[in-house]
C-alpha positions as a printed Julia matrix, in Angstrom:
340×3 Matrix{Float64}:
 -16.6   -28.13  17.82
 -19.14  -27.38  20.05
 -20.97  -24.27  21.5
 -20.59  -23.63  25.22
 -21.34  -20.88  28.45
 -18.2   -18.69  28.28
 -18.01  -18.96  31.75
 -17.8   -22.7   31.98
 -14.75  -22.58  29.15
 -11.81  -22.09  31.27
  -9.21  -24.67  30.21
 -11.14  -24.97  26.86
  -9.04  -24.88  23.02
 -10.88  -21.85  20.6
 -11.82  -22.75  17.64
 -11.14  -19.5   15.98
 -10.05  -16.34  16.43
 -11.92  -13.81  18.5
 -11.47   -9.8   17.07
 -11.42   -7.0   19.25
 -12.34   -2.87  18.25
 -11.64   -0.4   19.55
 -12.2     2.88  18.06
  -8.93    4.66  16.84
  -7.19    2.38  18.63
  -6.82   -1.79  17.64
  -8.97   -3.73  15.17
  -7.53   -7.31  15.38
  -7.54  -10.67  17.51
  -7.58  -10.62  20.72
  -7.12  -14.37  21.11
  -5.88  -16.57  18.64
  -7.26  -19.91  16.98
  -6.06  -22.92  19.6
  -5.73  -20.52  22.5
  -6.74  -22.24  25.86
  -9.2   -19.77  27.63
  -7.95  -19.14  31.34
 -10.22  -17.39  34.32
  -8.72  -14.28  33.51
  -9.79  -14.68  29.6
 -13.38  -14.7   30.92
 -14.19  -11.07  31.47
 -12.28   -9.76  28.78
 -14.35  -12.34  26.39
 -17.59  -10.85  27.67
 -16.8    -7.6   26.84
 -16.67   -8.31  23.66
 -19.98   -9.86  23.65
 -19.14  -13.75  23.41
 -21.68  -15.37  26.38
 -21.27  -18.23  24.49
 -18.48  -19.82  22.46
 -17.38  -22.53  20.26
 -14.61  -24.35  21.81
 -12.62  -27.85  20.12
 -14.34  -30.57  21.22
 -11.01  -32.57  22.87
 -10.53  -36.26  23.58
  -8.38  -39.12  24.67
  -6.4   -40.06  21.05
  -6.02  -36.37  20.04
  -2.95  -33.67  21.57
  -3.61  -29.73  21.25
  -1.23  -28.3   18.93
   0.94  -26.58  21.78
   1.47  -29.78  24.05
   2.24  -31.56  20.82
   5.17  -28.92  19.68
   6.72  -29.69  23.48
   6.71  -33.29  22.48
   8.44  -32.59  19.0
  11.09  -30.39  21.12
  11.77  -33.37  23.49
  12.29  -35.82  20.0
  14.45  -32.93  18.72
  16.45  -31.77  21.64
  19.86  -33.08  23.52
  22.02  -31.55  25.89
  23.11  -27.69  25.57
  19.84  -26.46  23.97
  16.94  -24.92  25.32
  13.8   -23.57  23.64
  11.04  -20.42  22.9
   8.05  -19.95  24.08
   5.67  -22.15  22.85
   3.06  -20.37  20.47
   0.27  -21.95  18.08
   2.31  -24.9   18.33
   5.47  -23.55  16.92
   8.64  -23.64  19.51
  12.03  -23.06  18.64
  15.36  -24.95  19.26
  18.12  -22.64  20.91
  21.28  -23.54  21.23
  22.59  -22.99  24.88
  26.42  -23.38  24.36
  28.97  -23.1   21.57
  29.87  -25.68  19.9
  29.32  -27.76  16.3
  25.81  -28.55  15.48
  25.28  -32.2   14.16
  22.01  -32.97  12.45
  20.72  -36.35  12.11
  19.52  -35.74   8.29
  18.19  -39.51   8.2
  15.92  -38.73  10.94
  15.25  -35.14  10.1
  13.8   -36.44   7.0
  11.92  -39.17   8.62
   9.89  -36.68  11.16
   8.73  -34.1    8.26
   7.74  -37.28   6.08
   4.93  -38.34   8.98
   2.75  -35.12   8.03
   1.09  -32.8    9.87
   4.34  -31.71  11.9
   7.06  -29.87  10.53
  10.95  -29.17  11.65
  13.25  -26.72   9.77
  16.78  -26.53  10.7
  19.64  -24.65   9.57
  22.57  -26.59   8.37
  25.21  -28.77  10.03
  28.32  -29.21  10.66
  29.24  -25.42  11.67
  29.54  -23.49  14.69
  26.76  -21.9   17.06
  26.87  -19.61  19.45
  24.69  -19.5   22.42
  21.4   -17.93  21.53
  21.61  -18.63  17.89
  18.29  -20.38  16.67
  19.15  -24.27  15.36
  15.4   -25.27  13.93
  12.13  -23.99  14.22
   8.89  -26.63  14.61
   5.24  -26.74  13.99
   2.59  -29.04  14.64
   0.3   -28.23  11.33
  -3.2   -28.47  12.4
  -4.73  -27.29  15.84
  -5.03  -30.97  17.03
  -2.75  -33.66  16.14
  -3.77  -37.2   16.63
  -1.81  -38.92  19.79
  -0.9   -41.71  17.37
   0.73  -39.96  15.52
   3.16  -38.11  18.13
   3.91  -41.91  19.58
   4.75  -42.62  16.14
   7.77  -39.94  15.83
   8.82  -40.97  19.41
   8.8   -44.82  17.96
  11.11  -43.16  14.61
  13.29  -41.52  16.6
  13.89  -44.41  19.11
  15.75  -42.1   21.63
  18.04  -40.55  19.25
  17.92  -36.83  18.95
  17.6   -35.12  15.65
  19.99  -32.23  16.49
  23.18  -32.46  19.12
  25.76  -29.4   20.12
  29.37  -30.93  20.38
  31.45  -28.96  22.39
  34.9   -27.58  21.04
  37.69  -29.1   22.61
  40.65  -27.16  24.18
  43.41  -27.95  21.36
  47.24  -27.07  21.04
  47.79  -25.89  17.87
  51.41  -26.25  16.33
  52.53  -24.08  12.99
  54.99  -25.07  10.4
  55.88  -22.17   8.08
  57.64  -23.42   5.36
  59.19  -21.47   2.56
  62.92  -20.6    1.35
  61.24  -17.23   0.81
  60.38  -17.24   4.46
  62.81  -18.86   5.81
  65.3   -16.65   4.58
  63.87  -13.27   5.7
  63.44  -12.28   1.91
  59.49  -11.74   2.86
  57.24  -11.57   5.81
  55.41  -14.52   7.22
  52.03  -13.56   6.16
  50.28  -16.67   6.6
  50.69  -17.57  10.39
  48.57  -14.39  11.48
  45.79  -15.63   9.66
  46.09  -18.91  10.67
  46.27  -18.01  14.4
  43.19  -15.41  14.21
  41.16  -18.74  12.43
  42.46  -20.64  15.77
  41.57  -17.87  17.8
  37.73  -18.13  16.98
  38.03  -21.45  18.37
  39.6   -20.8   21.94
  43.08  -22.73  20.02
  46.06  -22.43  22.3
  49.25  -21.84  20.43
  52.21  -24.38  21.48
  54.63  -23.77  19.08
  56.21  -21.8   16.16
  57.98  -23.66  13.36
  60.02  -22.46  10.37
  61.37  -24.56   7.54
  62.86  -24.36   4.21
  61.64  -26.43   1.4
  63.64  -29.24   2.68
  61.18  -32.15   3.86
  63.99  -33.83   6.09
  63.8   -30.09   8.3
  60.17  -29.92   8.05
  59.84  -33.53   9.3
  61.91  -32.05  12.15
  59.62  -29.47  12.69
  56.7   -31.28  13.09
  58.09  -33.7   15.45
  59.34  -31.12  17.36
  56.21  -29.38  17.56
  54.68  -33.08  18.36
  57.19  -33.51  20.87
  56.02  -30.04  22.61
  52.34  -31.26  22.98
  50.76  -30.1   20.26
  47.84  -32.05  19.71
  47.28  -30.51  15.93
  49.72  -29.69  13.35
  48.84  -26.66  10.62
  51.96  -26.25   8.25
  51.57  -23.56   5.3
  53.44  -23.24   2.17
  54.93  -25.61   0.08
  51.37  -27.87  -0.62
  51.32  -27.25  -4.56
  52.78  -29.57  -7.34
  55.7   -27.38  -8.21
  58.82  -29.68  -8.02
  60.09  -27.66  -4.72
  57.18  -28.09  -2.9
  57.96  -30.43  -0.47
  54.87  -30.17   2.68
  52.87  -33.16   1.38
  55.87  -35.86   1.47
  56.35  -34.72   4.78
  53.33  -35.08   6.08
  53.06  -38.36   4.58
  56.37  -39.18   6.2
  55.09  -38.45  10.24
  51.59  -39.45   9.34
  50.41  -42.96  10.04
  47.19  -42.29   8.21
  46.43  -39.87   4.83
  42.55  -39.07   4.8
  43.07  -37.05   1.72
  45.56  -34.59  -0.57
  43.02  -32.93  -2.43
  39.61  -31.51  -1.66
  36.93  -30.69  -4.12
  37.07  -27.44  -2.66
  37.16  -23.86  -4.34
  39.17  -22.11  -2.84
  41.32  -25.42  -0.87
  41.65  -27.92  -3.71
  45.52  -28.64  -2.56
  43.8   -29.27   0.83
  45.5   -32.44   2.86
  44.59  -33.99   5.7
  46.27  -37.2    7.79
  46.12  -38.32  11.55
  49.61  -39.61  13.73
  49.38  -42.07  16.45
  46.09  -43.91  17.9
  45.28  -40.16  19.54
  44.66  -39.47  15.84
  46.35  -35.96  15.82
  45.69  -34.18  12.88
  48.3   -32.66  10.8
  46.84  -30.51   7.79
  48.74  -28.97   5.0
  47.06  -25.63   4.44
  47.26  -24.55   0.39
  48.4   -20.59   0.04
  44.18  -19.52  -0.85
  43.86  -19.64   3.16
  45.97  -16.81   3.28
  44.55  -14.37   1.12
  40.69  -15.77   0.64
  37.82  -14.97   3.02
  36.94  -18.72   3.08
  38.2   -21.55   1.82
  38.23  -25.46   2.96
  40.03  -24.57   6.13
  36.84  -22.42   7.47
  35.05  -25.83   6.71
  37.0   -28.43   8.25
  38.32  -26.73  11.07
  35.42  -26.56  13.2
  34.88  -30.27  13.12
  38.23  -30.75  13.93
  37.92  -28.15  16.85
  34.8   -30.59  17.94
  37.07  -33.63  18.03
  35.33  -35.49  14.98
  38.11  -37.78  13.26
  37.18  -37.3    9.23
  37.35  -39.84   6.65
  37.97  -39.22   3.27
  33.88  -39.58   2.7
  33.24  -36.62   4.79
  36.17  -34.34   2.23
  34.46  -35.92  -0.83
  30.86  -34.87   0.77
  31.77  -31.12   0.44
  31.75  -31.12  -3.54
  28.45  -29.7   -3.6
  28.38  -26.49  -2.26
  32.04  -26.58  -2.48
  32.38  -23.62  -4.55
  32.68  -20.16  -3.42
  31.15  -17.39  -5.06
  33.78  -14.63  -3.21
  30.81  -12.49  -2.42
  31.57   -8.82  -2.52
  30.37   -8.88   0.91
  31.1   -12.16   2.88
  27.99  -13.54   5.06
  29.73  -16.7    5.68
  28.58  -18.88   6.93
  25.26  -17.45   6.09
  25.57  -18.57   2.69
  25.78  -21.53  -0.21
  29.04  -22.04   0.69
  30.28  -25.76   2.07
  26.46  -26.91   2.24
């Protein structure tokens, strides 16, 4: 650092910070530590008695900490985000749209191993809202050396560390199946919570199906449903191992690909999941915890589904830890342990 006319500082980087009293009134900084002193600084820096002051001695192969943190956003960002104000090199990644956030965790892990920058994000693979904060950064000291910014641009080799899919329009189809259903003996309990999951999503409704457990009518149902548009199937019922329960073989038998029956998911383990047709449609057999639950697989898969992402059977097996929910008193999904 190096000491210097206060009036010839504009454009200068403080060193430290400068305090300002005033009786019964403020006793604190009045400019921070990396601030860069402006023409309007200048009075207000005399007043408090600084004619002279140390500023950061800059130079060709070093960054000040708040140009460096707009660097770090541009590594960081894609489309559908925007960002804070940029503050003693700290800036924030907003997202600017709904959608499902994807982190690159590879890369993530890559950037914070460099040193002297920082990125904290919240988790993947669920839903943001516009507004809702996706990762704060931080370039650590007040300077950061230039090689080391072109450095994380080389690591990153044009690949963003966070992206914002968009959720697709989708028509939903629902096969109810039950002889208790079917039948009238009970109420159809399980569609309404189906459809208000859907709902979150923008999910357009095509089509209503009821079956008994018979597999040959809930074949029909599907294809029905399939024949109607419906570009995702969701039956409930009938996905346990009881003899009668009959939704899994017919899955299996309009399917063309099963990712998975079974999840190590609590609540979901009788989760199952296959795709029909290159258009990989998914048809998922919903087990009866979705009904009555807050959250359960479902509230786990469906927004990646909702995003368009075709799952493999690596991506169900993934969820194991964190799988387990705790069933809260009070639910702060997804604010919680839960599927992470």
């Amino acid at each position: 650092m190096k000491l210097m006319k206060t009036e010839d500082a504009v454009g200068q980087v403080l060193c430290h910070d400068i305090t300002q009293i005033i009786k019964d009134v403020k006793k604190g900084p009045a400019f921070r530590k990396g601030h860069i002193i402006t023409e309007e600084d200048i009075p207000i820096l005399l007043s408090l008695g600084k004619d002279n002051i140390y500023i950061w001695e800059m130079d060709e192969n070093r960054v000040h900490e708040n140009e460096a943190a707009m660097i770090l956003w541009d590594i960081c960002r894609s489309e559908g985000m925007n960002h804070s104000e940029v503050k003693e090199g700290k800036v924030e990644i907003i997202a600017g749209r709904e959608g499902l956030l994807k982190v690159n965790h590879e890369l993530l892990n890559k950037l914070n191993s460099l040193g002297e920058m920082m990125i904290a994000s919240r988790h993947g693979n669920f839903a943001v809202r516009p507004g809702d904060v996706i990762a704060g950064t931080r370039i650590i000291p007040l300077v950061i050396e230039k090689e080391k910014l072109e450095r994380a641009r080389e690591t990153a080799a044009g690949s963003p560390v966070f992206r914002i899919l968009p959720f697709l329009h989708k028509k939903a189809g629902i096969v109810t199946t039950g002889n208790e259903v079917y039948h009238h003996r009970i109420s159809d309990t399980f569609t309404p919570v189906v459809e208000e999951k859907l709902a979150e999503f923008g999910a357009e409704i095509t089509g209503r199906e009821t079956s008994p457990d018979d597999p040959e009518m809930e074949i029909a149902c599907i294809r029905r449903l399939l024949d109607k548009g419906a570009d995702m199937i969701l039956c409930t019922g009938g996905m346990s191992v009881d003899p009668d329960d009959r939704t899994p073989f017919a899955i299996r038998c309009v399917a063309d690909e099963v990712v998975t029956y079974g999840a190590p998911v609590l609540p979901g383990a009788m989760f199952m999941l296959a795709y029909r047709g290159k258009e990989h449609i998914p048809i998922m057999g919903l087990p009866g915890c979705v009904m009555y639950a807050k959250r359960t697989v479902f509230d786990l898969v469906l927004p990646r589904i909702m995003a368009g992402e075709v799952l493999k059977k690596a991506d169900i097996d993934s969820l194991g830890q964190g799988g387990l929910c705790l069933n809260c008193r009070v639910c702060v999904f997804p604010n919680c342990g839960f599927g992470k």
